[in-house]
C-alpha positions, 0 to 999 in steps of 0.5 A: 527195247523196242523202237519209239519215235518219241525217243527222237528228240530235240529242242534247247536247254537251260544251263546252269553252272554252280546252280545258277541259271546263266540265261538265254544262249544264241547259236545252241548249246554244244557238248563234245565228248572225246576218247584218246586210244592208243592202237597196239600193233604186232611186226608179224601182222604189219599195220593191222591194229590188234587191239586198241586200249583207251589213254583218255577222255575229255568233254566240252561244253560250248555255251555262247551266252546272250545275257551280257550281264556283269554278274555272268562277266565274273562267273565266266573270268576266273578272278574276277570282281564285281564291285558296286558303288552305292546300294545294299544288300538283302539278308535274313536268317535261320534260327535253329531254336531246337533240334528238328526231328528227321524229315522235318522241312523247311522251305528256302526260296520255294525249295523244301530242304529235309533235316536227316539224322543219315543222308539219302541223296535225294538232295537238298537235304541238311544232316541233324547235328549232335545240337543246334549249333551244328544243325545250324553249320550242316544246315549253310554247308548243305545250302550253299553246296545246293545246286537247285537254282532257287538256293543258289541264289543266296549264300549263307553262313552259320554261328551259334544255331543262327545262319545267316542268309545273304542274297547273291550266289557264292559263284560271282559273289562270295559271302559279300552278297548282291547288292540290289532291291531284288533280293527282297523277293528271296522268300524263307518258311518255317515248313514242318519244322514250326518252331523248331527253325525260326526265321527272320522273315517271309522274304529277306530284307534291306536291299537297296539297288547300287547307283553303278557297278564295275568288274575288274578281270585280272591277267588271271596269270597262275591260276588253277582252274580246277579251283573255279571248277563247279558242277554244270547242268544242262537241262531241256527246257521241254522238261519241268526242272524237277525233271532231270531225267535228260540232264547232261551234268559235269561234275566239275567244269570250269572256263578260262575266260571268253568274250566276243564282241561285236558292236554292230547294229544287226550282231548281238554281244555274246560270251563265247564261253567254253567249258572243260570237263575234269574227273571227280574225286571218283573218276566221274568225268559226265553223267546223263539223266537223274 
C-alpha cells in the first residue's frame, strides 16, 4: 500500500461503554496494549535468546471523565446505587399485534431496527419468533444487548407481544429506569412494520424530575469484575457515529472504581477511570475498525 499523509491522524474521541455516551474527558483518552513473552534460551549459546513465545496480552483504557455525573458515579463503581427521591419515570411500549415479515422496521429513538428470520450481523437487528410473543421477547433481548447509543439509553422488558420500554440504560439503572422528565424525548415509530408492531406513542410518556438523588458506593468487597464487564467503544469524534471504521472496541471491559477530586478554584473534578480489557468467549481481547 502506497504511503498517504492523510493516514496521519489525530484528534479526540468519544467513549462509550455498554452503549452509553460517558461525556467530555479532560487530558485524552489512553489505551495501552501490552504483550508478555517468555524467551527461550539454550546453555550451549549462553544468554542469547533463541526464540521467544507469547505467555499473555492485556489492554487498558484510561478514560479521565470531566461529566462528574451520579449516573457516571454508578457506571464507574461496580455496585453501586442511584437512588432518587421524588420523580417518575418515562415509559411507553411496543406491541407485536402480528408477525412482522423479514426486513420489516421499526425505529427506536431514531434507530431503525430490522426483524430477521436468520441474523446477518449487521446489528440492530430482532430475530422473527415462531409467534408474536417470542417476537416480542427476541425483540427487548436485541434492544437491551444494542450498543447503539440512542437504544441504549432505554431498557426494555417482554410479556405476552408487548415490550415495555422504560427510559434509563440497563448499565446505571437496571430495569428500575431514570427518573427525569427527559425521558419524554425518547421517541418510538412504527417503520415499515405498520400495523404489525404498534406503539404506545411518538415519545415515552410520564417522566417527572426527582426532587434529589443520592448514590450509595459499597465496599464492593468479593466482587467479580467480570460480571460488570460490558463492551467499550472508543470512537473518533472527526467520524460520523455510523462511522466505526476506526473504532478501538473491547468486547468486555469493566472498572474497579476511581475517583479523584480536587476542590480547587482553577482544578476540574474528574473520574480517573481506568478499564481493563478480558478476552471473549472467542479469545477476542480488542478489535479496531467496523
Amino acid at each position: 500500500m502506497a504511503s498517504n499523509t492523510k493516514n496521519v491522524k489525530l484528534g479526540v474521541c468519544q467513549v462509550f461503554f455498554d452503549g452509553v455516551d460517558l461525556g467530555f474527558t479532560q487530558g485524552g483518552v489512553e489505551v495501552t496494549v501490552t504483550t508478555e513473552t517468555h524467551k527461550v534460551n539454550i546453555d550451549q549459546f549462553g544468554n542469547t535468546t533463541i526464540n521467544e513465545y507469547i505467555m499473555g496480552r492485556e489492554v487498558m483504557a484510561k478514560v479521565p471523565m470531566a461529566e462528574t455525573t451520579l449516573e457516571n458515579l454508578v457506571t464507574i463503581m461496580p455496585g453501586a446505587t442511584l437512588s432518587a427521591i421524588g420523580g417518575t419515570v418515562a415509559t411507553g411500549s411496543l406491541t407485536v399485534a402480528t408477525q412482522p415479515a423479514s426486513g420489516d422496521t421499526i425505529v427506536v429513538n431514531g434507530a431503525t431496527v430490522t426483524f430477521r428470520t436468520a441474523l446477518t450481523g449487521e446489528g440492530n437487528e430482532a430475530l422473527i419468533g415462531s409467534n408474536a410473543a417470542g417476537t416480542a421477547t427476541n425483540l427487548a433481548a436485541a434492544l437491551n444487548a444494542s450498543t447503539d447509543p440512542k437504544i441504549a439509553q432505554a431498557s426494555y422488558a417482554a410479556a405476552a407481544g408487548v415490550v415495555t420500554v422504560t427510559f434509563g440504560s440497563q448499565l446505571a439503572y437496571g430495569n428500575g429506569g431514570k427518573k427525569g422528565a427527559d425521558g419524554n424525548a425518547f421517541t418510538l415509530a412504527t417503520g415499515t412494520a405498520g400495523a404489525k408492531v404498534t406503539v404506545s406513542g411518538a415519545t415515552l410518556a410520564g417522566g417527572t424530575d426527582p426532587t434529589g438523588q443520592s448514590v450509595s458506593v459499597p465496599t464492593g468487597v468479593g466482587n467479580n469484575l467480570l460480571d460488570y464487564a460490558k463492551e467499550l467503544r472508543i470512537h473518533p469524534v472527526g467520524k460520523p457515529l455510523t462511522d466505526k471504521s476506526e473504532d478501538f472496541v473491547i468486547p468486555l471491559a469493566a472498572t474497579a472504581g476511581a475517583m479523584n477530586f480536587a476542590y480547587k478554584l482553577d482544578t476540574e473534578r474528574v473520574y480517573n477511570t481506568e478499564f481493563t480489557g478480558y478476552p471473549d468467549a472467542n479469545g477476542k481481547l480488542f478489535s479496531v475498525g467496523a
